[in-house]
C-alpha positions as CSV (number, residue, x, y, z in Angstrom):
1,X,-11.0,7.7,-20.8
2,X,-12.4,11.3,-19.9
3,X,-11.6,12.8,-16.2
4,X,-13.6,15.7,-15.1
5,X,-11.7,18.9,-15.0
6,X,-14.4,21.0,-14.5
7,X,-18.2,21.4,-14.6
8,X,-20.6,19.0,-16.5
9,X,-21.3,15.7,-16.7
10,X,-18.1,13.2,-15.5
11,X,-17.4,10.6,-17.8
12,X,-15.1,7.0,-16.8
13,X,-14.4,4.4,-19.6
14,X,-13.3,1.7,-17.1
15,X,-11.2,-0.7,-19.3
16,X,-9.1,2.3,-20.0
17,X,-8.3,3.0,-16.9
18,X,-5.8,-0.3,-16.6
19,X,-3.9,0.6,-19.7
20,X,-3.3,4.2,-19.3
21,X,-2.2,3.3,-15.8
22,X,0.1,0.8,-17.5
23,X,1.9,3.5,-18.6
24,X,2.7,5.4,-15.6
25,X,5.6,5.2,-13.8
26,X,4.5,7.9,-10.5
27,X,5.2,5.9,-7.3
28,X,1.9,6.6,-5.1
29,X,2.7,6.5,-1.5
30,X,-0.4,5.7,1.1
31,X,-0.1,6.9,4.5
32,X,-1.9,5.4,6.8
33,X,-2.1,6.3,10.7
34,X,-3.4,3.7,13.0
35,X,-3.3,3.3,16.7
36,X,-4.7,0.1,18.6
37,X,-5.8,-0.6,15.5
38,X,-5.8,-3.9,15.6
39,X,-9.5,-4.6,14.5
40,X,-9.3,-3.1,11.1
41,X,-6.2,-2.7,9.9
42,X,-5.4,-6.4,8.6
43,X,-8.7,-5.0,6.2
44,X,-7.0,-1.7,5.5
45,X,-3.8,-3.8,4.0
46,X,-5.6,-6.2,2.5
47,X,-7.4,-4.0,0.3
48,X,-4.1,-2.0,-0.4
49,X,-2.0,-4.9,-1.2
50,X,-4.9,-5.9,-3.9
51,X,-4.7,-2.7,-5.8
52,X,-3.5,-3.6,-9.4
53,X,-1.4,-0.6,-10.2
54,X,2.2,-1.6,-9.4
55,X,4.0,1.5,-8.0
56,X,2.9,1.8,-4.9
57,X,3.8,2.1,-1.2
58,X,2.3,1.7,2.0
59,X,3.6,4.0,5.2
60,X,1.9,2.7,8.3
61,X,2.4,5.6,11.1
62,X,2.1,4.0,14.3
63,X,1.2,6.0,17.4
64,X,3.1,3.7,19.8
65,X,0.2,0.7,19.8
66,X,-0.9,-1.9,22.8
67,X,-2.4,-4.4,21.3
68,X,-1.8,-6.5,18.4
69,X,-2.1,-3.6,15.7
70,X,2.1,-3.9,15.0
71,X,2.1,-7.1,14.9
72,X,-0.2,-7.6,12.2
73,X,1.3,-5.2,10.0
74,X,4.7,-7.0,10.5
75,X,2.8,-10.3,9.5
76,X,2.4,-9.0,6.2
77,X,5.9,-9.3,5.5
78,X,5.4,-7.1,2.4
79,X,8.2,-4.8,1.1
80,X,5.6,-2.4,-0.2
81,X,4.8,-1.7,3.5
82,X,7.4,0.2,5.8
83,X,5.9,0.7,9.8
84,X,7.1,3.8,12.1
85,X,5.8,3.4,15.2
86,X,6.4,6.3,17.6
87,X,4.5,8.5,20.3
88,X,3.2,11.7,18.5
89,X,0.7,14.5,19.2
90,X,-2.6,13.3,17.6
91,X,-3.5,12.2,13.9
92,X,-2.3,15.3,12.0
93,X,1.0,15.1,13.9
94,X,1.4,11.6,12.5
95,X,0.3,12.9,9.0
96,X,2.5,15.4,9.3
97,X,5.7,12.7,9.5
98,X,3.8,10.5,6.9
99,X,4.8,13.5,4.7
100,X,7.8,13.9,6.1
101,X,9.2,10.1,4.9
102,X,7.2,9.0,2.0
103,X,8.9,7.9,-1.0
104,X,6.3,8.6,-3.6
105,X,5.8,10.8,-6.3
106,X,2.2,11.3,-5.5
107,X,0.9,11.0,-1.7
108,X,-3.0,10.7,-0.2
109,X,-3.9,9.2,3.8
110,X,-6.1,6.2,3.9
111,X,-7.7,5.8,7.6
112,X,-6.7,2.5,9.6
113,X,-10.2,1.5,9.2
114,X,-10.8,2.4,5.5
115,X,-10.5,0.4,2.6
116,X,-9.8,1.6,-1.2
117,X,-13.6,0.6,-2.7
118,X,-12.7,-2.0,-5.3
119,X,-8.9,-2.9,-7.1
120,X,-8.7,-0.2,-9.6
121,X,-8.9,2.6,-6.9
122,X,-5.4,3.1,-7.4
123,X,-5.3,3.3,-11.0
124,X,-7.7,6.0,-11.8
125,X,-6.1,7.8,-9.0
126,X,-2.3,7.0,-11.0
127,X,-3.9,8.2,-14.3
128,X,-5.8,11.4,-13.4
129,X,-2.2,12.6,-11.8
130,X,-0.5,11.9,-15.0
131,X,-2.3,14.9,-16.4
132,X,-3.3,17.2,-12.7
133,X,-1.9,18.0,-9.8
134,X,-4.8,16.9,-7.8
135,X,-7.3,13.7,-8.2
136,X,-9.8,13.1,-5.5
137,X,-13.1,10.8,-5.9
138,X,-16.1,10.0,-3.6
139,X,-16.6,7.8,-0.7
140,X,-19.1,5.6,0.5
141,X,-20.0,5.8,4.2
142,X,-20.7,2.4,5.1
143,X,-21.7,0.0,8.6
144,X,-19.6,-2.6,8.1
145,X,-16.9,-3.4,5.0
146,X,-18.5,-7.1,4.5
147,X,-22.1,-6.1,3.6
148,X,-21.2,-2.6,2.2
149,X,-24.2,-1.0,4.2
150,X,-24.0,2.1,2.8
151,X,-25.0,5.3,4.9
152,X,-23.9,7.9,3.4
153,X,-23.0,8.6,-0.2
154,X,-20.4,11.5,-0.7
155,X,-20.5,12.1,-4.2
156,X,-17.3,13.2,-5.4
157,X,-18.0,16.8,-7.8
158,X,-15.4,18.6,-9.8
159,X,-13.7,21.9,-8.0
160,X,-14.0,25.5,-9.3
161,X,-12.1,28.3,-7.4
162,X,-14.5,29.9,-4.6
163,X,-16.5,26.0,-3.8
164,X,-15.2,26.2,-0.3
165,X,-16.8,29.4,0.5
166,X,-20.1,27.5,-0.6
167,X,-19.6,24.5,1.6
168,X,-17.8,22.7,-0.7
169,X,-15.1,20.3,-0.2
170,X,-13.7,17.0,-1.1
171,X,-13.5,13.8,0.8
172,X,-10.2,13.3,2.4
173,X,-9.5,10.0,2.0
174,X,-9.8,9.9,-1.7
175,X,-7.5,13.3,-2.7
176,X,-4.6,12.4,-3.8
177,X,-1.5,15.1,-4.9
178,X,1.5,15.2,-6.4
179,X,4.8,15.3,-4.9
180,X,5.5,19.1,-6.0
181,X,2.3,20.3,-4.7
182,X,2.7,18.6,-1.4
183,X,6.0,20.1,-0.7
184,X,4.7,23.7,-1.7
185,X,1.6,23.1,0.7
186,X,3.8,22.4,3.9
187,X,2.2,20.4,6.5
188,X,-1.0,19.8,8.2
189,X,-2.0,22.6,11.0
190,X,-2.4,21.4,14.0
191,X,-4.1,24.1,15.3
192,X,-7.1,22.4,14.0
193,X,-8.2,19.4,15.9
194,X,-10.7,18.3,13.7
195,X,-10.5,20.1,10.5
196,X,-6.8,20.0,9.5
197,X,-7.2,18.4,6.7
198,X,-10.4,20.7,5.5
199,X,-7.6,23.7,5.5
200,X,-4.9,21.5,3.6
201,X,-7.1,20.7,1.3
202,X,-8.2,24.5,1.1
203,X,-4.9,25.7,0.8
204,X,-3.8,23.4,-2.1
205,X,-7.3,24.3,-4.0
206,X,-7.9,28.2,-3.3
207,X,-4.7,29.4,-2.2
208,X,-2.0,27.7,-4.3
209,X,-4.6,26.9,-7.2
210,X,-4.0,23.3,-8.2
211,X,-5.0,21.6,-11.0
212,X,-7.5,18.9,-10.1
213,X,-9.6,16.2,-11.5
214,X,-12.6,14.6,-10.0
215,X,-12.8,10.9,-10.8
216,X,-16.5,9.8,-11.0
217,X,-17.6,6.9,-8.7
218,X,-16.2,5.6,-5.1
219,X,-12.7,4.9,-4.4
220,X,-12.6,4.2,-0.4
221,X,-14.9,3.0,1.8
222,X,-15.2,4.7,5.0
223,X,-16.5,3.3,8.0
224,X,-18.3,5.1,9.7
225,X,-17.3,6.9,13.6
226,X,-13.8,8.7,12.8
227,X,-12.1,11.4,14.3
228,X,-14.9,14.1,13.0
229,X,-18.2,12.1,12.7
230,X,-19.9,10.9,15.6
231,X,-21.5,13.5,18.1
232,X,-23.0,16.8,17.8
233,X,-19.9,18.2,19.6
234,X,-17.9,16.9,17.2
235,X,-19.6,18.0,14.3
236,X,-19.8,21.7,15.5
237,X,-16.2,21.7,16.6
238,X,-15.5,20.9,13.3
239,X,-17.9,23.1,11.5
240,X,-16.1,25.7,13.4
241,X,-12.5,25.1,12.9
242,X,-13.6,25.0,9.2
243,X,-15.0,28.5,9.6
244,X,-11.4,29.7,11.0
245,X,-10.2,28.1,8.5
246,X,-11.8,30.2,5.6
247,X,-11.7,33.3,7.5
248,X,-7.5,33.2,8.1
249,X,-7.0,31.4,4.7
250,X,-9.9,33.2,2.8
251,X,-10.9,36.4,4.4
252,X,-14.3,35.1,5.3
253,X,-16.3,36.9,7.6
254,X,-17.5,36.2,11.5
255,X,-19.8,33.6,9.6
256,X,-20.5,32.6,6.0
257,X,-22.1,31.3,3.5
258,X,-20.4,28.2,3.9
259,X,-21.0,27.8,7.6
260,X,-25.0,27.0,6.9
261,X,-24.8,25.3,3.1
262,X,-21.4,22.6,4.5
263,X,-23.7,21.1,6.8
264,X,-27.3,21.3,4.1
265,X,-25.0,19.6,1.6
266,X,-24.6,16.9,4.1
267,X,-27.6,16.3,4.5
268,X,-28.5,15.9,0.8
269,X,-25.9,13.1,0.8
270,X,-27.0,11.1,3.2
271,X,-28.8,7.6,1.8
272,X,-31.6,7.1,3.3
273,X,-32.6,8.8,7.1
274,X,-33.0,12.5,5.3
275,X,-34.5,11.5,1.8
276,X,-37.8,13.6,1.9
277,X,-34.8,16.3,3.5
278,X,-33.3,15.9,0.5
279,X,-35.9,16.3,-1.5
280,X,-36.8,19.9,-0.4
281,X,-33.4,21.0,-0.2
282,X,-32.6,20.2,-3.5
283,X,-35.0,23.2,-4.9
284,X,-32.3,25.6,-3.3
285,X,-29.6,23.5,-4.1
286,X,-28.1,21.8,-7.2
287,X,-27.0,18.7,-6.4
288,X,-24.6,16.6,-9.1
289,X,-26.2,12.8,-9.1
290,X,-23.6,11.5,-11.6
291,X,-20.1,12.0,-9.3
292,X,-19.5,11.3,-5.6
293,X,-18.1,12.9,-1.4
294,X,-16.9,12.4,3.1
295,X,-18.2,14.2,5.8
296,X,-17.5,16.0,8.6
């Protein structure tokens, strides 16, 4: 098997990836928030539950649901599953006591209506972290989980120290740390509506300079219409807490680099609305076909 530290072409011998997860022993804890969730979740479990590495854990953080979401998780009856449910102050509060109570020796957040891509996703996450503090992947954006209707492929690429000031960063769902890292980090900001986990994820990179791999291919599916896609508001809310972000954490200027290229790099992403888009972007900008990435 060969993980991408770095830059260059990422490599992925697949029937590895069991056996050298075989010999791992790191507990990964999942954190999932969910609140009337009661559509998706059941999906989100499933697809847990079917991961073939064995050390694993599932913390459901429940924001005091309505409808049938707790019951459903209850139904499972699983031991690998353990279910908070409490009143808190948005979804990076209830990150923030996902990190606070899982047992793991590695910990990443898988959305309530998310789904790891296929059964392995846990096992190249388990044996990129037996050698790095951080693993992340890419994502594909899809419709709906049964047909896979993919619209938006965020290719996951390898990080080099100054990527976020470029409009870098890696997809949420799929970064995945260790235990020592995460208790160096602290928790999320909630200062940042939107874009609390674009400064985690900063910090851990550029300010405390983790080790990361980039594993080549998907790893969760994302369904599209979370907390920072969706409108134009949105998207400039969140462009703009990520623009605090870099300037408290990174010393970057009223506006950036980043501030333009984050939402180009999108664009060149996407699968098929913006392809002639992409096309003439991709004379000003390199763009890595053989890895994967989430937006925002």
């Amino acid at each position: 098997m060969f993980l991408n530290h770095g830059s260059g072409p990422a490599l992925y011998n697949t029937p590895s990836v069991e056996a050298e997860a075989q010999r791992s022993d790191m507990k990964i804890s999942v954190v999932t928030i969910s609140l009337n969730s009661q559509a998706t979740i059941a999906g989100t479990i499933h697809s847990f539950l079917s991961q073939t590495y064995p050390h694993k854990e599932l913390v459901v953080i429940d924001g005091a649901s309505t409808d049938r979401t707790l019951d459903i998780v209850k139904g499972f009856q699983s031991p690998l599953i353990r279910l908070v449910s409490e009143r808190d102050q948005g979804i990076f509060d209830a990150m923030n006591k996902g990190l606070s109570i899982y047992r793991g020796d590695a910990i990443g957040f898988l959305n309530s209506n998310d789904r790891f891509h296929d059964a392995l996703s846990l096992a190249q996450i388990a044996a990129a972290l037996g050698e790095t503090d951080v693993a992340h992947g890419g994502v594909w954006m899809v419709r709906d989980h049964e047909s896979k209707h993919l619209v938006r492929n965020w290719k996951g690429t390898p990080f080099k120290r100054g990527k976020f000031r470029l409009g870098w960063m890696p997809p949420h769902p799929t970064f995945y740390m260790r235990r020592s890292l995460a208790e160096e980090i602290g928790k999320f900001d909630v200062r940042y509506e939107i874009a609390a986990d674009y400064d985690y994820m900063l910090r851990a990179l550029e300010i405390h300079a983790a080790s990361s791999t980039c594993i080549p291919g998907p790893l969760v599916d994302f369904l599209v219409g979370g907390q920072s896609s969706g409108s134009l508001r949105k998207v400039l809310k969140g462009n703009l807490e990520c623009l605090q972000s870099r300037r408290e954490r990174l010393g970057a200027p009223l506006i950036d680099a980043a501030f333009f290229l984050k939402p180009s790099l999108k664009m060149l992403q996407q699968h098929s609305a913006f392809g002639s888009a992409r096309n003439f972007l991709a004379r000003f900008l390199p763009v890595d076909d053989n890895s994967r990435t989430r937006s925002r």
